[in-house]
C-alpha positions in Angstrom: -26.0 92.0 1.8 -24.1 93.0 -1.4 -22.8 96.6 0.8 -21.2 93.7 3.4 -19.0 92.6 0.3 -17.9 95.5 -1.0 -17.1 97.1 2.5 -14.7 93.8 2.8 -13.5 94.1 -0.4 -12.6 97.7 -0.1 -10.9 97.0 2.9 -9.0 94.0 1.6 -7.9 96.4 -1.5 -7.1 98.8 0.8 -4.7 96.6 3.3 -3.3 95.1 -0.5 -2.3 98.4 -1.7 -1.5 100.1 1.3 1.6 98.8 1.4 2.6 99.5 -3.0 1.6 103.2 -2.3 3.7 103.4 1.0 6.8 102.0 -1.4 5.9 104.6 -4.3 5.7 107.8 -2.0 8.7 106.8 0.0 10.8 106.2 -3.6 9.9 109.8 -4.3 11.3 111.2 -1.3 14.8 113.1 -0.7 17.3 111.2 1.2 18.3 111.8 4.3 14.6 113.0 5.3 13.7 113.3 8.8 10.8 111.4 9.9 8.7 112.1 13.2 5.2 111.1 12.3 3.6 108.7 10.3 2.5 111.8 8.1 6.1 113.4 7.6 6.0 109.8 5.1 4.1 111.3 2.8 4.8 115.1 3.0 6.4 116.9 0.7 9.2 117.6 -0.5 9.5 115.1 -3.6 12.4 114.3 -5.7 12.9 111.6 -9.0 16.6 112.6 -8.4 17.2 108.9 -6.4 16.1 107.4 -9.3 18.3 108.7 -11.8 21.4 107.7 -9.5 20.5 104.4 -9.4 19.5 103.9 -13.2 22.7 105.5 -13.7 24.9 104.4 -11.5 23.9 100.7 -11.2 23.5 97.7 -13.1 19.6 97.4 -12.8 18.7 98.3 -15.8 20.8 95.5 -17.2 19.1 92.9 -14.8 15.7 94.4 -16.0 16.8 93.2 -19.5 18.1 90.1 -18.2 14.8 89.3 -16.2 13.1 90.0 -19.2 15.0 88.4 -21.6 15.2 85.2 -19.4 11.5 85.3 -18.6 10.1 85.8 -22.0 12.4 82.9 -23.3 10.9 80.5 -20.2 7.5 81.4 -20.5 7.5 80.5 -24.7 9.5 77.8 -24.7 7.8 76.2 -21.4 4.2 76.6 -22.8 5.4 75.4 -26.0 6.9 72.2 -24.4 3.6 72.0 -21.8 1.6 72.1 -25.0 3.0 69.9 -27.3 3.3 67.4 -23.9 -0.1 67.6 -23.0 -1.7 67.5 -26.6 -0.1 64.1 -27.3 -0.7 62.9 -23.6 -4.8 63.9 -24.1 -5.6 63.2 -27.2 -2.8 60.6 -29.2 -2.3 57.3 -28.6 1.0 55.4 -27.5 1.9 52.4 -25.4 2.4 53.8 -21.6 0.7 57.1 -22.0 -1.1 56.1 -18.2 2.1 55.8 -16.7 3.8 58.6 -18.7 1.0 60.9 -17.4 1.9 59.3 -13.6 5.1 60.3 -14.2 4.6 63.9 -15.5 2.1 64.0 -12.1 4.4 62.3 -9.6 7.1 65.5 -10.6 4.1 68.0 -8.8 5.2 66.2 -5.7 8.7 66.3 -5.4 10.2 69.8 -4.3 12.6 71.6 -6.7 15.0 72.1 -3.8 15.5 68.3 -4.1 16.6 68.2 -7.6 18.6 71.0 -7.1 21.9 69.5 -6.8 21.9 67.1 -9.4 20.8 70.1 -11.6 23.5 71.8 -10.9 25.5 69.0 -11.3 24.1 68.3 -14.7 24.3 72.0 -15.9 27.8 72.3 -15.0 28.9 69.1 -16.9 27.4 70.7 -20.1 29.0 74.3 -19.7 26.0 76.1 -19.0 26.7 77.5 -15.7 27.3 81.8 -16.3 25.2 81.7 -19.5 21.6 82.9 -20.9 21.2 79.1 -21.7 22.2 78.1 -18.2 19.3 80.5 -17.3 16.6 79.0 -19.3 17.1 75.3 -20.4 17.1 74.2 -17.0 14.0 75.5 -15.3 11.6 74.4 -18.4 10.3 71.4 -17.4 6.9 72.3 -15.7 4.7 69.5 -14.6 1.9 72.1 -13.3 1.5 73.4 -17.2 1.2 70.2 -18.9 -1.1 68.5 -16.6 -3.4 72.0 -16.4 -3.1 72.3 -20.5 -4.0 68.6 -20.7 -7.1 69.1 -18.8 -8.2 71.9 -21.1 -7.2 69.6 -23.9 -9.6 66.7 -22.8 -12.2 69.4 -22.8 -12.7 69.0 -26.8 -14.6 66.7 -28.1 -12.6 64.1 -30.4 -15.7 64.3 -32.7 -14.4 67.6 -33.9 -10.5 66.0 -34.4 -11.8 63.0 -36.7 -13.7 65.6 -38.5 -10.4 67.7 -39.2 -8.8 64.0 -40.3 -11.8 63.1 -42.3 -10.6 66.7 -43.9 -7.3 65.6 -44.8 -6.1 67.3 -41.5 -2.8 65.7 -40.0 -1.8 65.9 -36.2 0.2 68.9 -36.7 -2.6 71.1 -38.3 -5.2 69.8 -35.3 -2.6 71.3 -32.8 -2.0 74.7 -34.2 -5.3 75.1 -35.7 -7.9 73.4 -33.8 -6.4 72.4 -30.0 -4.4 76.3 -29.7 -6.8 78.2 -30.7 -9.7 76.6 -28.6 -7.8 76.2 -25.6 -6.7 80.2 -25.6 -7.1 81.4 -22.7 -5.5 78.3 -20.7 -2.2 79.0 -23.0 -2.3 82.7 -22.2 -3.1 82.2 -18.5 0.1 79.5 -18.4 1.9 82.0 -19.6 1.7 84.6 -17.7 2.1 82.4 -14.2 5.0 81.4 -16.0 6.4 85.2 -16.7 6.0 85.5 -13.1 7.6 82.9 -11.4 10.4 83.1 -13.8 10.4 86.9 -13.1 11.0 86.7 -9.2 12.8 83.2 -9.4 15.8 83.7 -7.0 17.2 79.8 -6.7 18.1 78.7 -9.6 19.8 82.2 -10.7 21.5 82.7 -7.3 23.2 79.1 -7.9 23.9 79.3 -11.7 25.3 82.7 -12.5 28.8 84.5 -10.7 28.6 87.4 -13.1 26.9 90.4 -12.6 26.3 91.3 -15.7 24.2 88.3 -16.3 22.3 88.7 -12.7 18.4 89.1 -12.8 16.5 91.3 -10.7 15.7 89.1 -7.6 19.6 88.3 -7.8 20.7 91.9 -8.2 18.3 94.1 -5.7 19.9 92.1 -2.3 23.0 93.6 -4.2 22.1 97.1 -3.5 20.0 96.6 -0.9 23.2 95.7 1.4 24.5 99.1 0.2 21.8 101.0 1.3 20.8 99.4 4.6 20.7 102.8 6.5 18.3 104.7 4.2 14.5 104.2 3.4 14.6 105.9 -0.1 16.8 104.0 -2.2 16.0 100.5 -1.6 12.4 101.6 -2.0 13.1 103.1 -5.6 14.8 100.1 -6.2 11.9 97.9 -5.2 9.9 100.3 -7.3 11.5 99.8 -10.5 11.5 96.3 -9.6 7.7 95.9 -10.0 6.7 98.3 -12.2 6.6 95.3 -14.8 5.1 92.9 -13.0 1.7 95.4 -12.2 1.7 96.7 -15.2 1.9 93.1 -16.5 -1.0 92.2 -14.1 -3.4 95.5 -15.0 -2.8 94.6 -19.0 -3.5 90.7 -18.6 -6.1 90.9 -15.6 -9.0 89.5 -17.4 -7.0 86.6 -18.7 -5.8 85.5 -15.4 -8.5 85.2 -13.7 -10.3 83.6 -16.9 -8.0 80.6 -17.3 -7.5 80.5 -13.1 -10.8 79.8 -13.2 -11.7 77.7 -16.3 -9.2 75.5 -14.9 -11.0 75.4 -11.2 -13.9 74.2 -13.3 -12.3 71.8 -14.7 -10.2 70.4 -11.7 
């Protein structure tokens, strides 16, 4: 029976990746190439000279920096704030904590498209519209992380914190030293969902920023890719660039995705 699974899971792979290698081999292409067959796709000849026009000549590798700069920022400060949220909401006590966490939970079912407006409303009446801040501050809220960090969180025994008081231990020292630590793989698999969906977030970007030089990637690519509409190559070297960071981010952090994915299915 186990040859059944891998034959689907070769051939799931397969139709997966199909697609990334399809993008890679076009990228390398020459423009202008004539294509016939579904071979003359991958035939030679080969050039990298498409992608030293568009490093070159556009702005993407600015929006690379901006996409990381914005994500890395988000993904901190938001499992920071998820943290520090669902610490206090698992294991400290306070008058409405039940209908603090209801709260927190009720936010999971309204859609960001509804608050979008008054976001924008808000953001423009503190001057952060076609700024970094403007970027970041506003999409840091998450519900999903703190009531996924506060599940992990409920997971240790409060045995273990009243020992760490009995110690001399204050709130601050069980956090950092007991709660992080304990609950690392949660944190580091928060954090990378976070990298991503701040990586390809399109919305908030698309409504907050007018200048170029501040876009992000999924605001800059549509950019180009309106410049190029008649050729295969470029918007393929484009899209190539695009994710090189986001795979590369995936290979490196595999292991703790799918660890915290499913510690937290567990624990659902």
């Amino acid at each position: 029976m186990k040859w059944v699974y891998r034959i689907v899971a070769l051939i799931a792979a397969i139709v997966f990746i199909a697609p990334l290698v399809w993008m890679i081999v076009v990228s390398i292409k020459e423009e202008g190439m004539k294509i016939v067959t579904l071979v003359d796709w991958f035939t030679p000849p080969y050039s990298f000279a498409v992608y030293d026009q568009i490093l070159s000549g556009t702005k993407l590798t600015n929006w690379i920096l901006n996409s990381f700069f914005v994500a890395f920022c988000v993904t901190i400060l938001t499992v920071a704030f998820a943290a520090m949220a669902g610490f206090v909401m698992s294991k400290l006590p306070f008058r409405y904590k039940s209908f603090m966490f209801f709260l927190v939970l009720a936010g999971l079912l309204i859609p960001g498209e509804a608050i979008i407006i008054p976001l924008y409303q808000v953001a423009k009446d503190m001057s952060l519209l076609n700024s970094y801040q403007g970027l970041i501050i506003p999409v840091l809220a998450s519900p999903v992380a703190v009531i996924v960090l506060k599940s992990f969180f409920d997971g240790v025994p409060n045995d273990l914190l009243e020992s760490v008081q009995i110690d001399g231990g204050g709130t601050w020292r069980i956090f950092t030293q007991i709660m992080l630590p304990l609950n690392r793989p949660a944190l580091a698999s928060m954090a990378i969902l976070t990298f991503i969906g701040s990586w390809n977030n399109f919305l908030w970007p698309f409504l907050s920023v007018t200048n170029d030089s501040l876009f992000t990637l999924p605001m800059g690519i549509p950019t180009l890719m309106s410049s190029y509409s008649e050729d295969y190559v470029k918007p393929m070297v484009v899209n190539t660039i695009a994710s090189i960071p986001i795979i590369l981010l995936f290979i490196i952090f595999e292991r703790q995705i799918v660890k915290g994915v499913s510690l937290s299915g567990i624990k659902g």
